[in-house]
N, C-alpha and C positions, 0 to 999 in steps of 0.2 A: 504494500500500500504506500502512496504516494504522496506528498506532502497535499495537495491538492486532496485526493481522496480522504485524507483523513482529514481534512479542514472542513470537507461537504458531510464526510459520514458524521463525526461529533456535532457538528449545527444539526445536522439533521435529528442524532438522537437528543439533542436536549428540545429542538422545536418539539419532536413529537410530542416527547413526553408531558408538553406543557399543554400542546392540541388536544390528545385523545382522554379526556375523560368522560366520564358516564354520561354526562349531560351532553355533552357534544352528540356521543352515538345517539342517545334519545332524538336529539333534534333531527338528524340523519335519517333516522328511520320512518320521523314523518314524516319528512320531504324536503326540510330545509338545504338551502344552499350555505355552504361557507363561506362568502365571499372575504372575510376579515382573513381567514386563514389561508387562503389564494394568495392573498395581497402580501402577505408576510412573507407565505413560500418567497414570490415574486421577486421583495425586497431580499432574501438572501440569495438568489443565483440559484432557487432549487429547480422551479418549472423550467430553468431553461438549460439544465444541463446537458440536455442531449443535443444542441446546437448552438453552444457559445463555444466561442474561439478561447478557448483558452491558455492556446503557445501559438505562433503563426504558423498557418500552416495545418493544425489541430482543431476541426473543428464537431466539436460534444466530446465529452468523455468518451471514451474505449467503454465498448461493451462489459468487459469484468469491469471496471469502476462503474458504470452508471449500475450493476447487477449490486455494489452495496448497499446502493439508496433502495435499490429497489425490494433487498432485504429488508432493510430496517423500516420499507414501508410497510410490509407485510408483517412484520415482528410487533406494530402497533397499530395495525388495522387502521392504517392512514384513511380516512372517508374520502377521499377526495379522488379522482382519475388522476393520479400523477403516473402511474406507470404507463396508462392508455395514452399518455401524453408523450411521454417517451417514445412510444410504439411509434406514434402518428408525426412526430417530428423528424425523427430519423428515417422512415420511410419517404417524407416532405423532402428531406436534405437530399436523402438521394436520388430522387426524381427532378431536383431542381425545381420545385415548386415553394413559392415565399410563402412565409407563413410568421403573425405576431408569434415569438417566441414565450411570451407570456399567456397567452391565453388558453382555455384550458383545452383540450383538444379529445376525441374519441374516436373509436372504431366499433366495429362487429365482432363480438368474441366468438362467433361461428367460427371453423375451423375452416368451412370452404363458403364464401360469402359470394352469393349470388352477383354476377356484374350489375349496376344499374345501366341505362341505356342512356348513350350520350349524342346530340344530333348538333350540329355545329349552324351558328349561327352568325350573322355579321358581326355582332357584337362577343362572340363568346360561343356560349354554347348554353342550350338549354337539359336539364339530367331529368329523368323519370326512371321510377322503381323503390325500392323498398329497402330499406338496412336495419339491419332484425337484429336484438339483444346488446345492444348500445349501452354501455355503461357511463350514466351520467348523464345520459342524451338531451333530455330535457334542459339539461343548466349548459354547456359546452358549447363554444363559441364555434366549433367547426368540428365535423363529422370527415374520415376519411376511408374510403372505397373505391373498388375497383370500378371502373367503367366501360363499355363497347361501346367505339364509335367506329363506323364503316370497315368494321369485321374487323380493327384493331383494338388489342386490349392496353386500356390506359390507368392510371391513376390520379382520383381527382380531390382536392377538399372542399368540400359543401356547406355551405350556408348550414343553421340551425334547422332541420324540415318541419315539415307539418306532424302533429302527433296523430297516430298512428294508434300505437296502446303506450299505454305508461304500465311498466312494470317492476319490479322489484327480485334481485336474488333470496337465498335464505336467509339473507344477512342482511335484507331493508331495503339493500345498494339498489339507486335505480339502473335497470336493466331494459330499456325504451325502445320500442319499436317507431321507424321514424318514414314519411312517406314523401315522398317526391315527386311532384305532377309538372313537369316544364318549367323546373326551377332552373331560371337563372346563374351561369357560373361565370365568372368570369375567367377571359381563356388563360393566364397565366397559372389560375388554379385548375389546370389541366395537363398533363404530360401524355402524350401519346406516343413516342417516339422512345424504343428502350430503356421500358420501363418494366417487361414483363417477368424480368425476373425480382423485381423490387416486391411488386406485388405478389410474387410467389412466397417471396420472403415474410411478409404481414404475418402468415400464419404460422411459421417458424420462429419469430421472433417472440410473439406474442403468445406459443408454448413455452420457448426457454422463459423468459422475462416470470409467464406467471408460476412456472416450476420457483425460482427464484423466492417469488413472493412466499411462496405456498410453503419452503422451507423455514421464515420468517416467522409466521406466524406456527407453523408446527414448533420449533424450538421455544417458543413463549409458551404451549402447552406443556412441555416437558417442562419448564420452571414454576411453572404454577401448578404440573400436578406433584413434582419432587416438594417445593415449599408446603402443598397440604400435604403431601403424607407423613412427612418431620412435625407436622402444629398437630394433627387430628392423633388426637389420643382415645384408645380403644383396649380396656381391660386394663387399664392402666401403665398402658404405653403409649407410645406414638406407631401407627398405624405402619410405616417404611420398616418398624421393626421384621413383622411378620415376613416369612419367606413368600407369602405368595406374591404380596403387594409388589417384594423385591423383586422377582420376576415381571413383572406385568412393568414395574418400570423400569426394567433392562428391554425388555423386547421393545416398551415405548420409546427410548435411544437410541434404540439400534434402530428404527423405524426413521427416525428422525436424519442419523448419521449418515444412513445409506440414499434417503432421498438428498441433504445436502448434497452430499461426494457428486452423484448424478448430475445432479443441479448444475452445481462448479465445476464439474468434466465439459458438461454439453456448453458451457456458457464460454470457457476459454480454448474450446475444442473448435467450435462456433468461428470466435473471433479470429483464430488464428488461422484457418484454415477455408471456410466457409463450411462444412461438412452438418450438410441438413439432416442425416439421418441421427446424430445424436442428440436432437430437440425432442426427438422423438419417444429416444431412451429414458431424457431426462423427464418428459411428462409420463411419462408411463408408469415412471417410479415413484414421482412425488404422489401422482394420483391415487396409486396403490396406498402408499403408505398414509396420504390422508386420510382414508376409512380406517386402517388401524391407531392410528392416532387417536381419532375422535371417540372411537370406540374405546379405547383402554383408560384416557384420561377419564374421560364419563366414569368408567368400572372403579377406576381411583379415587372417584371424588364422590363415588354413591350418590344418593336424592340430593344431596344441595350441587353438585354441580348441572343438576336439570333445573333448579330455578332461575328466573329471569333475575335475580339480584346476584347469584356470583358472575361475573366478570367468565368464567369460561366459555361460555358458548360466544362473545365478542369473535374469539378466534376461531372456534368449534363450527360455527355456522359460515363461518368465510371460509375454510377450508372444504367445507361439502359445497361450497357453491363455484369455488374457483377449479374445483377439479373435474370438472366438467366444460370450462370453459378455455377456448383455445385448442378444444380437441380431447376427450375425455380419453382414456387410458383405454378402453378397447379400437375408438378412430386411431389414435395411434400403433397397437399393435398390428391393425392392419395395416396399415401404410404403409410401415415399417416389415412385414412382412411379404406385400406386393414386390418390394426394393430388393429385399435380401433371396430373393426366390432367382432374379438375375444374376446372383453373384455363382460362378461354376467354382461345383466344389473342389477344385484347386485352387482357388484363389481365396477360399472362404478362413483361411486363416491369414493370410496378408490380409485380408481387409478388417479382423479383429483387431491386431495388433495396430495398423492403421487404418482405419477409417477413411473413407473418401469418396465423395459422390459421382467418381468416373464411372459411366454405364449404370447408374441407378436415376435417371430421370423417371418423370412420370411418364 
């Protein structure tokens, strides 16, 4: 870690901690916006990390840096689309499409997002179609999705659309469905021109990124169910004494350590290389291991971690809602399966030991 990195990671953990309290989530979940906490981000360089320059020449953090913010947003259930903002600015950078670097930004957690249809006009172009499970959609100054126009596939940022359905994950998050009838774009927020591997990327990225999160907030279960079972005394101990509990929060660890590992592999395997099938790995794992998580710290924390006043289900309920999003751990296994099915089994150990997306397109 970098001196930069560790300048954004510590702001980051002392803003969170000072953001995420009960009352925040309360508001959250009934539909409030944060605009106070936007603004703060804002004033510290956080919204807009994935596209400021920050050496010449460098423009956003490197993928494993921008991956520890995007830990420690997950580790306190940031309410806010900072990491869809990521997603969508970095896919903007590389399309060469302008974008306020401050403002908050979303996409489609669909894992394969239907193109919208894009027709060009004197002035631009006009978009029609639909972008399904938007997170934040409702509040977010700009939505971004793929597009067809004249049987090429583009990538476009759009206006705020018309509402559609307003929804919510397990966890409150708005999750919006948003419609588009001959909306207006302006053409600079359009790329049509070598772009289609950007857009391929959308949903590659926005697996690793939320594997990322997902091991965030799983490590804050594991410290909150180790902390109750050291406090919860039972026969006249503390509860972590008992062999069983000890087990259930070993295998909870090991649940945890092996989704990081994954996480961290696919993230600098990723950046270094471009190699899309280990986004794959790495949601497949964290997904997996999200249901065992949620499941044992619950078993740990007995009837009061099912009440709506401990604090566990804060992360409990993001983690069942994020592992499905971005491609849920069976879209994955098959993906990842269709790919690996090309590889002849002489080659099927050179591609373990390396990895590499040669002859595995779609």
């Amino acid at each position: 870690m970098n001196d930069v990195d560790q300048l954004l990671n510590d702001s980051a953990v002392r803003f969170f901690t000072d953001l995420c309290t009960r009352s925040v989530f309360e508001r959250v979940e009934h539909g409030d916006w944060l605009p106070d906490a936007w603004a703060d981000l804002q004033a510290m360089g956080l919204t807009s990390a994935a596209v400021t320059e920050f050496e010449p020449g460098q423009v956003g953090l490197a993928l494993p840096s921008l991956a520890l913010l995007v830990r420690q947003a997950g580790r306190f259930n940031v309410p806010l689309p900072l990491v869809e903002t990521y997603l969508a600015q970095r896919a903007l950078s590389a399309a060469g499409v302008p974008c306020d670097p401050d403002s908050p930004l979303s996409l489609s957690t669909y894992s394969e997002s239907v193109p919208l249809q894009a027709q060009a006009t004197p002035d631009g172009y006009v978009v029609s179609g639909m972008v399904r499970r938007v997170p934040w959609g409702r509040h977010v100054a700009g939505v971004v999705a793929p597009v067809q126009c004249d049987g090429r596939t583009g990538l476009a940022l759009l206006p705020p659309g018309q509402r559609a359905e307003w929804g919510t994950n397990l966890a409150g998050e708005p999750r919006d469905a948003l419609r588009y009838e001959r909306t207006p774009v302006a053409a600079a927020h359009v790329a049509l021109h070598d772009v289609e591997r950007i857009v391929q990327a959308l949903p590659i990225e926005g697996a690793l990124l939320r594997s990322v999160q997902m091991t965030g907030a799983a490590q804050q279960v594991l410290e909150m169910t180790v902390q109750y079972a050291t406090e919860r005394v039972q026969f006249g101990r503390p509860i972590a004494k008992f062999q069983a509990i000890q087990h259930q929060i070993a295998e909870l660890a090991a649940q945890v350590a092996s989704a990081t590992a994954a996480a961290d592999a696919g993230i600098h395997l990723y950046a270094a290389s471009g190699v899309s099938i280990v986004a794959a790995f790495a949601k497949i794992r964290a997904s997996e291991a999200a249901t065992q998580v949620c499941a044992i710290a619950h078993q740990v924390h007995g009837a009061m971690g099912f009440t709506h006043e401990h604090p566990l289900h804060l992360s409990t309920r993001r983690l069942m809602s994020w592992r499905d999003e971005f491609g849920s751990d069976t879209h994955w296994a098959a993906w990842a399966g269709e790919r690996l099915e090309q590889i002849d089994e002489r080659a099927l150990w050179a591609f373990i030991t390396a990895p590499s997306d040669i002859d595995l397109e779609a």
